[in-house]
PDB file of N, CA, C and O in Angstrom:
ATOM      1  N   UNK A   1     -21.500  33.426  -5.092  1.00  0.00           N
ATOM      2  CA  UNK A   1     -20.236  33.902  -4.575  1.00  0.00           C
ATOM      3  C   UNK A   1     -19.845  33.067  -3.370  1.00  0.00           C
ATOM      4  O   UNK A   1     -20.735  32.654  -2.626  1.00  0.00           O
ATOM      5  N   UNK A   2     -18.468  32.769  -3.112  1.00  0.00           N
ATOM      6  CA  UNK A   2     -18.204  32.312  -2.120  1.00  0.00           C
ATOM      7  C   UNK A   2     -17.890  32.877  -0.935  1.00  0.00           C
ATOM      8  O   UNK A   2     -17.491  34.040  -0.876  1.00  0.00           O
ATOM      9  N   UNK A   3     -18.048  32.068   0.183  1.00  0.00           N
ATOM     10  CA  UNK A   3     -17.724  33.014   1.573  1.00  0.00           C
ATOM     11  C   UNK A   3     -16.467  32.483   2.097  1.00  0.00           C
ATOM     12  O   UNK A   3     -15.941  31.397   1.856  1.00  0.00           O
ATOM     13  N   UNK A   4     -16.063  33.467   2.883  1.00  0.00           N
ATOM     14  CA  UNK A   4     -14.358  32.997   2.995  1.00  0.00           C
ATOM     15  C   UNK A   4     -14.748  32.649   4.703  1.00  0.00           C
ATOM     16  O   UNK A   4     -15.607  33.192   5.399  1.00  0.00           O
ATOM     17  N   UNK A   5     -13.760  31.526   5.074  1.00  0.00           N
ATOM     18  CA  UNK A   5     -14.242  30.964   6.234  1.00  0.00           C
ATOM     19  C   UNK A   5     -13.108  30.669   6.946  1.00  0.00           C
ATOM     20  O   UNK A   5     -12.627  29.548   6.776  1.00  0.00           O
ATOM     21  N   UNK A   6     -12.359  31.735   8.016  1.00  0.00           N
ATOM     22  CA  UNK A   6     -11.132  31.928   8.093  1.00  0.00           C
ATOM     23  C   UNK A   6     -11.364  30.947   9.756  1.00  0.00           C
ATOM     24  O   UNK A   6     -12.197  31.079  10.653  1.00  0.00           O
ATOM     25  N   UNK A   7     -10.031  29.847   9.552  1.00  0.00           N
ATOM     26  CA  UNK A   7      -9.969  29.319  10.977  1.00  0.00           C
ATOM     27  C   UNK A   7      -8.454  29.270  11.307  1.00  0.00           C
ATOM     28  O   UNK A   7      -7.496  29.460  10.558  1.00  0.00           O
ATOM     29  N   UNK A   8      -8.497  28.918  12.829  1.00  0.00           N
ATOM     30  CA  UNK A   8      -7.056  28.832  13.083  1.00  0.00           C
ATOM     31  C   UNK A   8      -6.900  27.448  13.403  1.00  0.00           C
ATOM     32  O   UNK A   8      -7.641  26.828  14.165  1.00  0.00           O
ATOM     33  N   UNK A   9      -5.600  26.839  12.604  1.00  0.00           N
ATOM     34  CA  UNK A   9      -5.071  25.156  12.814  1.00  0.00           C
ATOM     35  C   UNK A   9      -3.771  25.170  13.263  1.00  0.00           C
ATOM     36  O   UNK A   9      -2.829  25.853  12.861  1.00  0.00           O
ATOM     37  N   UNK A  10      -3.820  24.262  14.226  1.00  0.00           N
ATOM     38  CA  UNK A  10      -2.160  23.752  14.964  1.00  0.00           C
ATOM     39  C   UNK A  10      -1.676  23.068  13.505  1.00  0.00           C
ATOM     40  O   UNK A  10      -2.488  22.741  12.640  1.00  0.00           O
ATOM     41  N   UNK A  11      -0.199  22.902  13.370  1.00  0.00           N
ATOM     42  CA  UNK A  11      -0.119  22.514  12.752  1.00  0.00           C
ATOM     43  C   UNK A  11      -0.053  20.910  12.508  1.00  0.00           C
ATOM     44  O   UNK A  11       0.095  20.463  11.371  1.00  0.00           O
ATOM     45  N   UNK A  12      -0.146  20.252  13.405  1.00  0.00           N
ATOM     46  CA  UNK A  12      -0.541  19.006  13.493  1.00  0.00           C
ATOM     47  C   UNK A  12      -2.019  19.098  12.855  1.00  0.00           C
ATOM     48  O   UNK A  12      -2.144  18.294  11.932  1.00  0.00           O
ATOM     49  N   UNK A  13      -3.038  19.782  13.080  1.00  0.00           N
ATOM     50  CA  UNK A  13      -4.406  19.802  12.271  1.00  0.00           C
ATOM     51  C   UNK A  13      -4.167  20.255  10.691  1.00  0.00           C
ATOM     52  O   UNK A  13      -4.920  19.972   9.760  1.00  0.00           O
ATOM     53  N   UNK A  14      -3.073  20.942  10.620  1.00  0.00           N
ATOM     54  CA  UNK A  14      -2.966  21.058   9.028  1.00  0.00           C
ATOM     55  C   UNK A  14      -2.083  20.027   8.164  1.00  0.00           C
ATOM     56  O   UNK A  14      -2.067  19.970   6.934  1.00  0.00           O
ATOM     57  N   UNK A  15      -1.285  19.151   9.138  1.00  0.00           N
ATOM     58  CA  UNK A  15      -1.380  18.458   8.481  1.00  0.00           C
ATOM     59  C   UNK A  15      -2.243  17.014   8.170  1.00  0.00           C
ATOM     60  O   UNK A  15      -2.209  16.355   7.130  1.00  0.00           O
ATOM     61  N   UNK A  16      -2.805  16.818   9.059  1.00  0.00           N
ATOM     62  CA  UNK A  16      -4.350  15.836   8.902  1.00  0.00           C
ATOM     63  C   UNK A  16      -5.114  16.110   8.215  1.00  0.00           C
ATOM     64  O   UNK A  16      -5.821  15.246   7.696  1.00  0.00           O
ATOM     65  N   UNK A  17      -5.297  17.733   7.888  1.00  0.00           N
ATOM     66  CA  UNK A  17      -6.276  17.826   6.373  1.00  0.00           C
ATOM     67  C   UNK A  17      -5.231  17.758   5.243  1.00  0.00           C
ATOM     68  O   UNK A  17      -5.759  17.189   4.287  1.00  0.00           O
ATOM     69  N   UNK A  18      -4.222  18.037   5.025  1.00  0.00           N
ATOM     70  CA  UNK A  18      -3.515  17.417   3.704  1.00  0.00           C
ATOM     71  C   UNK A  18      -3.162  16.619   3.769  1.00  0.00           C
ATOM     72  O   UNK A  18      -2.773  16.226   2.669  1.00  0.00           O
ATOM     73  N   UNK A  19      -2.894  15.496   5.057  1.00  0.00           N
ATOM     74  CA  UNK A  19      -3.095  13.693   4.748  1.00  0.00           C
ATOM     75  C   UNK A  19      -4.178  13.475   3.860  1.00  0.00           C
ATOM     76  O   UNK A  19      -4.135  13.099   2.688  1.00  0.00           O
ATOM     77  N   UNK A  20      -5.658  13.906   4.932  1.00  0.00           N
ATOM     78  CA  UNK A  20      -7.216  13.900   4.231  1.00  0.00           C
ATOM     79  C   UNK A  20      -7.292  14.074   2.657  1.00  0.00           C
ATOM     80  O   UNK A  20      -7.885  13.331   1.875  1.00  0.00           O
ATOM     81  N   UNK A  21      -6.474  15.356   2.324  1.00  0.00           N
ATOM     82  CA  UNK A  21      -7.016  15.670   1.202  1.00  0.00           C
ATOM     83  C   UNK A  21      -6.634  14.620   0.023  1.00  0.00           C
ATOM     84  O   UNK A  21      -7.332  14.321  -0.946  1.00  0.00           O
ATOM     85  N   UNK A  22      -5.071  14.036   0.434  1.00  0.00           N
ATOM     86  CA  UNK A  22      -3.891  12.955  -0.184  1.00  0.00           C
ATOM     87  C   UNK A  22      -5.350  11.563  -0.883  1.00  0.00           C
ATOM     88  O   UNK A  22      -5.665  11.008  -1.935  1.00  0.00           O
ATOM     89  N   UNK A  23      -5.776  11.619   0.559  1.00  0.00           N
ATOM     90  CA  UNK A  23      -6.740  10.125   0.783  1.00  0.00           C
ATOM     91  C   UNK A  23      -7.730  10.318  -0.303  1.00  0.00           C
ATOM     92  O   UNK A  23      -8.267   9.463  -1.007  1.00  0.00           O
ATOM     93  N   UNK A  24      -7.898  11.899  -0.304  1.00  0.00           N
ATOM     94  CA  UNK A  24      -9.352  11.871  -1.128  1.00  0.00           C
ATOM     95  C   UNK A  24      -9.155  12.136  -2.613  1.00  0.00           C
ATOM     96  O   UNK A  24      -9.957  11.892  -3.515  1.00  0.00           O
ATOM     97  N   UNK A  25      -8.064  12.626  -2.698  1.00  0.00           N
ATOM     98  CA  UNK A  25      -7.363  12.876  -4.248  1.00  0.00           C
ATOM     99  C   UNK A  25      -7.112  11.304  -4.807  1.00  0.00           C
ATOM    100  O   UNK A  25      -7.202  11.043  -6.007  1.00  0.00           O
ATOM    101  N   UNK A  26      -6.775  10.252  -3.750  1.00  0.00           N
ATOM    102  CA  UNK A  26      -6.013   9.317  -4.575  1.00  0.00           C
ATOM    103  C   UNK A  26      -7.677   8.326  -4.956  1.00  0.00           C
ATOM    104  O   UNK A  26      -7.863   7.759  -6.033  1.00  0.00           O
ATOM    105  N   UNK A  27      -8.529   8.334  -3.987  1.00  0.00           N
ATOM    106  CA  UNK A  27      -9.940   8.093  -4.094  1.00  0.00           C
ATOM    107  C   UNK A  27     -10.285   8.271  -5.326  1.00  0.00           C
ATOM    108  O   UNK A  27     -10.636   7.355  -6.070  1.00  0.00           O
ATOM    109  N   UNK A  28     -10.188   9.915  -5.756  1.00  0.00           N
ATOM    110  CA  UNK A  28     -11.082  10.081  -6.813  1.00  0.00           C
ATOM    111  C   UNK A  28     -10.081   9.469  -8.068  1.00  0.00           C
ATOM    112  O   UNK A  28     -10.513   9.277  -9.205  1.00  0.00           O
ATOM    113  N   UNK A  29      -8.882   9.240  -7.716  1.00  0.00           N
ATOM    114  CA  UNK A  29      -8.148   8.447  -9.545  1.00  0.00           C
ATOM    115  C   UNK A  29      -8.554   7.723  -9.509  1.00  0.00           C
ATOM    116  O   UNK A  29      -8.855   7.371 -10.650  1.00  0.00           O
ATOM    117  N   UNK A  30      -9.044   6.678  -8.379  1.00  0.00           N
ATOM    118  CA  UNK A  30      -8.462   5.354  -8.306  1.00  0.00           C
ATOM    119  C   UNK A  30     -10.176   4.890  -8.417  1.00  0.00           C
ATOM    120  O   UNK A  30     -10.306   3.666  -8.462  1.00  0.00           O
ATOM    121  N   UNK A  31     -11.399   5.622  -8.462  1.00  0.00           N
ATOM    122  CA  UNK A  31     -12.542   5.017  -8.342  1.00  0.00           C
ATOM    123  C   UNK A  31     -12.873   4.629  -9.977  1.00  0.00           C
ATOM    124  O   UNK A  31     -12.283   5.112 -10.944  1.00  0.00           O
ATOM    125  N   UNK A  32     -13.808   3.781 -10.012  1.00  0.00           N
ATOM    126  CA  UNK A  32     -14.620   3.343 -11.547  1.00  0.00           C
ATOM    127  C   UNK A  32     -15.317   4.748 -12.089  1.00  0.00           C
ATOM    128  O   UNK A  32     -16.017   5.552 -11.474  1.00  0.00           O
ATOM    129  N   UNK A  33     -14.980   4.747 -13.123  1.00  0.00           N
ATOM    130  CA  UNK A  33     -15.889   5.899 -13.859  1.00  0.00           C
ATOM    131  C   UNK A  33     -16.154   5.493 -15.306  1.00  0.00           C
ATOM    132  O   UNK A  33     -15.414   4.760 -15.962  1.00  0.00           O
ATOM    133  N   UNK A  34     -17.320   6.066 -15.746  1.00  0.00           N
ATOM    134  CA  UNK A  34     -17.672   6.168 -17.237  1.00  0.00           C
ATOM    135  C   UNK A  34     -16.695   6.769 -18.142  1.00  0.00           C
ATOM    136  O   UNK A  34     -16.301   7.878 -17.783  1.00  0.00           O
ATOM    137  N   UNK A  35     -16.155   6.256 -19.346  1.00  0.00           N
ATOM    138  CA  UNK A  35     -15.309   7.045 -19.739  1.00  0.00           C
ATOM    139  C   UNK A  35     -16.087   8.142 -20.576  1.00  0.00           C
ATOM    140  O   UNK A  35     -15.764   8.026 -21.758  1.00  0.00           O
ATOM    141  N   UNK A  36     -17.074   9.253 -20.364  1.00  0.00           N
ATOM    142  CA  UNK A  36     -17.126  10.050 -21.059  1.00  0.00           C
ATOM    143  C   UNK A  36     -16.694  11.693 -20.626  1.00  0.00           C
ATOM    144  O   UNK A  36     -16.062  12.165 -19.681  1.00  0.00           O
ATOM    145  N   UNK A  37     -17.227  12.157 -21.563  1.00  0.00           N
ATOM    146  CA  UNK A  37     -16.533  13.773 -21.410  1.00  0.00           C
ATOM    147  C   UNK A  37     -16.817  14.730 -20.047  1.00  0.00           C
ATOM    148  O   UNK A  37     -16.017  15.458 -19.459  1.00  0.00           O
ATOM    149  N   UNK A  38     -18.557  14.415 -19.690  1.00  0.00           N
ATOM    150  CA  UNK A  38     -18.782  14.937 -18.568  1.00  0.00           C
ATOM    151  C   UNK A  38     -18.139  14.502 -17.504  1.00  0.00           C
ATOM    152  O   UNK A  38     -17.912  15.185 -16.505  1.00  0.00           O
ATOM    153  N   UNK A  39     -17.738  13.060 -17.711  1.00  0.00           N
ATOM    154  CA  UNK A  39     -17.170  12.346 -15.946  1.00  0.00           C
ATOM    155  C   UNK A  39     -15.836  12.913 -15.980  1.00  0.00           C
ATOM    156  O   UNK A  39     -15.248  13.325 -14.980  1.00  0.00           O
ATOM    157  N   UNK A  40     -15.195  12.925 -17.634  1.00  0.00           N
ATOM    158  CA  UNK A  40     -13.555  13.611 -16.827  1.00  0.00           C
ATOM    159  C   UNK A  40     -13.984  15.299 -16.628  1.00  0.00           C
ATOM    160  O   UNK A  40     -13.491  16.109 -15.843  1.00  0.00           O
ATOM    161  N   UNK A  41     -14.599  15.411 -17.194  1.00  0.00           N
ATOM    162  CA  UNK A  41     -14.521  17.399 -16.764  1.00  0.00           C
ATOM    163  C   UNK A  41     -14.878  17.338 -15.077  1.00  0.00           C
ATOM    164  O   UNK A  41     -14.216  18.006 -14.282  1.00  0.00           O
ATOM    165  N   UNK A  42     -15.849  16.576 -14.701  1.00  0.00           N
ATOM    166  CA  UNK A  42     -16.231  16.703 -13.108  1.00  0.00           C
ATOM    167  C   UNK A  42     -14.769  16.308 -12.223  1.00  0.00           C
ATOM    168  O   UNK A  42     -14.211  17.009 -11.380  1.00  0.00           O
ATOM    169  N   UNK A  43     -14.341  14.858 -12.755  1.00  0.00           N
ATOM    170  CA  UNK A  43     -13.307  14.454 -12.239  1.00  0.00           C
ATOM    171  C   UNK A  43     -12.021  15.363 -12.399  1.00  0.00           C
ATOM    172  O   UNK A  43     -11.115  15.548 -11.587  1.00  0.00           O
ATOM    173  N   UNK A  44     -12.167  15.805 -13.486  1.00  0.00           N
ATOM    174  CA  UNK A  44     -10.971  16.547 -13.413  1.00  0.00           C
ATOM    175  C   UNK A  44     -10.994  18.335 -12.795  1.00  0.00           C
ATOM    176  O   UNK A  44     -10.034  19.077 -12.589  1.00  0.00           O
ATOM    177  N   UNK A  45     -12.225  18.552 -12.654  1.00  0.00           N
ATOM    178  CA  UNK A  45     -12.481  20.203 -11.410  1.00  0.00           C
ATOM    179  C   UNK A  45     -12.438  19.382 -10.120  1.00  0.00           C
ATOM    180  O   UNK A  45     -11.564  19.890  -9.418  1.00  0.00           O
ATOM    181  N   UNK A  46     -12.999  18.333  -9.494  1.00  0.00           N
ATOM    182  CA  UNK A  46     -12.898  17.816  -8.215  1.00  0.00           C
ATOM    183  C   UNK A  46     -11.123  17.440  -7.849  1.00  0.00           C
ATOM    184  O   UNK A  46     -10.603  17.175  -6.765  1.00  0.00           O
ATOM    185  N   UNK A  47     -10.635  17.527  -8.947  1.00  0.00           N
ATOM    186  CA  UNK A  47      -9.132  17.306  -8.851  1.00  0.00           C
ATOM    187  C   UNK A  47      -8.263  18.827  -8.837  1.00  0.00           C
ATOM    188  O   UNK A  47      -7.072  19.025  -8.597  1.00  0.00           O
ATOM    189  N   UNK A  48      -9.320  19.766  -9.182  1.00  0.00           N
ATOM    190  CA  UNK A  48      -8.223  20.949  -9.067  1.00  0.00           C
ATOM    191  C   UNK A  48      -8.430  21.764  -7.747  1.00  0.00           C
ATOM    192  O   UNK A  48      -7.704  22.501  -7.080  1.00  0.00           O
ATOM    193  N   UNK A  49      -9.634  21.356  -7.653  1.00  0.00           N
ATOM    194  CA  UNK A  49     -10.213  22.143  -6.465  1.00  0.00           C
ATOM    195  C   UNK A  49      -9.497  21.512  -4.960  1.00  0.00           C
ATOM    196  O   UNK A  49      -9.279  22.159  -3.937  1.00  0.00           O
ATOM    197  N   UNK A  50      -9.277  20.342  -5.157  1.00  0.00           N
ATOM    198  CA  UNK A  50      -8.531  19.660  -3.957  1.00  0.00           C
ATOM    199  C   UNK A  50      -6.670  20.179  -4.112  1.00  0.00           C
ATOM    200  O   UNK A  50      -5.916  20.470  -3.183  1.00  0.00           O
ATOM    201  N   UNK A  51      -6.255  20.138  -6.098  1.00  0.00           N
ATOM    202  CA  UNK A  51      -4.925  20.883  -5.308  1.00  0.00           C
ATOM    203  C   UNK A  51      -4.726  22.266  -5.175  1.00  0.00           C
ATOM    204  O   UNK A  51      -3.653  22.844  -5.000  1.00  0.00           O
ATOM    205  N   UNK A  52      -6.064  22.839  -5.291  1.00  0.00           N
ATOM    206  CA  UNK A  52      -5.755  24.112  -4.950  1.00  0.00           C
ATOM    207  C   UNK A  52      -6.071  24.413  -3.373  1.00  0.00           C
ATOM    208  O   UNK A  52      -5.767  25.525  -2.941  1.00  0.00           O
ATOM    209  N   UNK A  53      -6.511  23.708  -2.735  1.00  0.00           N
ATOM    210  CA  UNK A  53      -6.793  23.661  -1.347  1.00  0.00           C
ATOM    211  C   UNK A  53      -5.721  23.649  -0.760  1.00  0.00           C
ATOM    212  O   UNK A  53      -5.258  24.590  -0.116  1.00  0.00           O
ATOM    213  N   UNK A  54      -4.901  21.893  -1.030  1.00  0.00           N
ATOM    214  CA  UNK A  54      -3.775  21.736  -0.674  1.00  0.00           C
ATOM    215  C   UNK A  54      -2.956  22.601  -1.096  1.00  0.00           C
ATOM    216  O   UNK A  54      -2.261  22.685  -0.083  1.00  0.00           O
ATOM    217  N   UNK A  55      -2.557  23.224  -1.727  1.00  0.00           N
ATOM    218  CA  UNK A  55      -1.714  24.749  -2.270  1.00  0.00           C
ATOM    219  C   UNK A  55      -2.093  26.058  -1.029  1.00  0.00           C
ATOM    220  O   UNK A  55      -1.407  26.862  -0.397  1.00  0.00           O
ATOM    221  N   UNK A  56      -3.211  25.811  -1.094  1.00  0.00           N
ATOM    222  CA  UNK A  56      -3.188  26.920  -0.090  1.00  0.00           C
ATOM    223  C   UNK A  56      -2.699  26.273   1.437  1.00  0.00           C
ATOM    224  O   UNK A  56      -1.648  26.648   1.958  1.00  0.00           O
ATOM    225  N   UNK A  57      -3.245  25.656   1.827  1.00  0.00           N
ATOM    226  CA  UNK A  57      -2.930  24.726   3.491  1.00  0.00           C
ATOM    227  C   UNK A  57      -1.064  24.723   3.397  1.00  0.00           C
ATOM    228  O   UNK A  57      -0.441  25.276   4.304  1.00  0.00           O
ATOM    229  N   UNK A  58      -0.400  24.132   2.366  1.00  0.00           N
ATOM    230  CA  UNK A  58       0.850  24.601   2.232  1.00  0.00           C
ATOM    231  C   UNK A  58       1.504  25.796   2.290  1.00  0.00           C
ATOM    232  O   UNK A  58       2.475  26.026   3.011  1.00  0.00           O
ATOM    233  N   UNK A  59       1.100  26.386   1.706  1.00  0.00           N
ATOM    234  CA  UNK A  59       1.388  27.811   1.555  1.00  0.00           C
ATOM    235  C   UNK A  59       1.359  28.441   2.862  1.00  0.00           C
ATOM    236  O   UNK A  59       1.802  29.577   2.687  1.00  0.00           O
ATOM    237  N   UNK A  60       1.094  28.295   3.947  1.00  0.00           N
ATOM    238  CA  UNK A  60       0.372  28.988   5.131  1.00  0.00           C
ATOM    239  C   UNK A  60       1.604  28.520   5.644  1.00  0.00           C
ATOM    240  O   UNK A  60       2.126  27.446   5.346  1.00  0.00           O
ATOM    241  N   UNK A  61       2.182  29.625   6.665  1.00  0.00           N
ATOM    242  CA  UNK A  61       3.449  29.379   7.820  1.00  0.00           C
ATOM    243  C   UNK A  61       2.687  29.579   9.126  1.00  0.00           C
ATOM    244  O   UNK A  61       1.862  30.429   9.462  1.00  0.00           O
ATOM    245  N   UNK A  62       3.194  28.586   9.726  1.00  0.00           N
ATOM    246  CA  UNK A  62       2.772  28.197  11.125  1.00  0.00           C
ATOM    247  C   UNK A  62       2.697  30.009  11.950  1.00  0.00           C
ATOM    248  O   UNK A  62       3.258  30.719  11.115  1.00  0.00           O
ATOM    249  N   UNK A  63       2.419  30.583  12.710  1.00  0.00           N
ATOM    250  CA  UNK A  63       2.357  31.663  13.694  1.00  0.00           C
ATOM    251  C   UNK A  63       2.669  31.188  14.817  1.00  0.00           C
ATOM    252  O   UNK A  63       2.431  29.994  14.997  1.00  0.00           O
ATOM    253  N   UNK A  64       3.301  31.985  15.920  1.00  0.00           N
ATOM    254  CA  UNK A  64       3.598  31.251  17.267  1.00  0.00           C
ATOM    255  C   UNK A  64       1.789  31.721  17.859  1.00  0.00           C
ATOM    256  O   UNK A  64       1.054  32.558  17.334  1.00  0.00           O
ATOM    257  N   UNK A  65       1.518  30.923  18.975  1.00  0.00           N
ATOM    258  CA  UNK A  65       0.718  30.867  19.404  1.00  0.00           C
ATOM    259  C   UNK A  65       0.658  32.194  20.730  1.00  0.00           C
ATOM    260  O   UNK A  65       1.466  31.822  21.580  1.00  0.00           O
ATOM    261  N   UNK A  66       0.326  32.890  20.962  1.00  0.00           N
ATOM    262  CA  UNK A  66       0.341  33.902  21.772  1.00  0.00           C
ATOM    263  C   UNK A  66       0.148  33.709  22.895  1.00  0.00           C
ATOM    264  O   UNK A  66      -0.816  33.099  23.357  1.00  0.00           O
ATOM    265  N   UNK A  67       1.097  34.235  23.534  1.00  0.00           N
ATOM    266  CA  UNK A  67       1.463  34.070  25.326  1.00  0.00           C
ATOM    267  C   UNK A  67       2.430  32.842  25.266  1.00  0.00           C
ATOM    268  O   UNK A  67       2.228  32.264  26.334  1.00  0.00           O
ATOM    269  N   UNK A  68       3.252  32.238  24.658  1.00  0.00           N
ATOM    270  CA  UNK A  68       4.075  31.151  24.309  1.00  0.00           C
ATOM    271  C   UNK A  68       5.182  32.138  24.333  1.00  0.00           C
ATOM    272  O   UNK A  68       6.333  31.781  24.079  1.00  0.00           O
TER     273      UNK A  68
END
Protein backbone atom coordinates (compact mmCIF):
# COMPACT_ATOMS: atom_id res chain seq x y z
CA UNK A 1 0.00 0.00 0.00
CA UNK A 2 1.05 3.36 -0.53
CA UNK A 3 1.65 6.21 1.90
CA UNK A 4 0.41 9.55 1.11
CA UNK A 5 3.11 12.20 1.70
CA UNK A 6 1.43 15.54 1.92
CA UNK A 7 3.88 18.74 1.42
CA UNK A 8 3.49 22.32 0.96
CA UNK A 9 5.13 24.01 -2.51
CA UNK A 10 5.45 27.74 -3.52
CA UNK A 11 4.48 27.76 -6.63
CA UNK A 12 7.64 28.47 -8.21
CA UNK A 13 8.63 24.81 -6.56
CA UNK A 14 5.69 23.35 -8.41
CA UNK A 15 6.62 24.42 -11.16
CA UNK A 16 10.35 23.01 -11.13
CA UNK A 17 8.91 19.61 -10.45
CA UNK A 18 6.75 19.70 -13.65
CA UNK A 19 9.74 21.24 -15.60
CA UNK A 20 11.58 17.98 -13.78
CA UNK A 21 8.99 15.74 -14.56
CA UNK A 22 8.87 17.30 -18.64
CA UNK A 23 12.90 16.39 -18.48
CA UNK A 24 12.24 12.99 -17.24
CA UNK A 25 9.25 12.03 -19.44
CA UNK A 26 11.11 13.22 -22.55
CA UNK A 27 14.30 11.00 -21.14
CA UNK A 28 12.38 8.01 -20.95
CA UNK A 29 11.03 8.34 -25.05
CA UNK A 30 14.01 9.42 -26.13
CA UNK A 31 16.42 6.60 -24.38
CA UNK A 32 17.59 3.12 -26.36
CA UNK A 33 15.46 0.26 -25.50
CA UNK A 34 14.93 -3.40 -26.49
CA UNK A 35 12.06 -3.65 -28.58
CA UNK A 36 10.25 -6.25 -26.57
CA UNK A 37 6.98 -6.59 -24.70
CA UNK A 38 8.36 -6.30 -21.17
CA UNK A 39 10.46 -2.98 -22.03
CA UNK A 40 7.24 -1.26 -23.50
CA UNK A 41 4.91 -2.40 -20.59
CA UNK A 42 7.72 -0.91 -18.01
CA UNK A 43 8.20 2.04 -20.34
CA UNK A 44 4.93 2.55 -20.84
CA UNK A 45 3.71 2.42 -16.58
CA UNK A 46 6.94 4.71 -15.98
CA UNK A 47 5.09 6.94 -18.52
CA UNK A 48 1.76 6.93 -16.77
CA UNK A 49 2.89 7.22 -13.48
CA UNK A 50 4.83 10.50 -14.38
CA UNK A 51 1.47 11.88 -16.16
CA UNK A 52 -0.40 11.12 -13.49
CA UNK A 53 1.85 13.01 -11.11
CA UNK A 54 1.96 15.84 -13.40
CA UNK A 55 -2.02 15.73 -13.43
CA UNK A 56 -2.07 15.96 -10.03
CA UNK A 57 0.81 18.96 -9.41
CA UNK A 58 -1.58 20.72 -12.07
CA UNK A 59 -4.56 20.18 -10.70
CA UNK A 60 -3.56 21.84 -7.31
CA UNK A 61 -4.48 25.82 -6.95
CA UNK A 62 -1.98 27.85 -5.39
CA UNK A 63 -3.43 28.90 -1.44
CA UNK A 64 -2.43 32.35 -0.16
CA UNK A 65 0.20 31.91 2.27
CA UNK A 66 -1.02 32.91 5.80
CA UNK A 67 -0.40 36.17 7.50
CA UNK A 68 0.04 37.67 3.76
Amino acid sequence: MDEVLQIELTTCERETLLQGLRYVRSSIMLETRDPTKEDDLRRSGLLDEIQMLSQRLEATDPVPAAGV
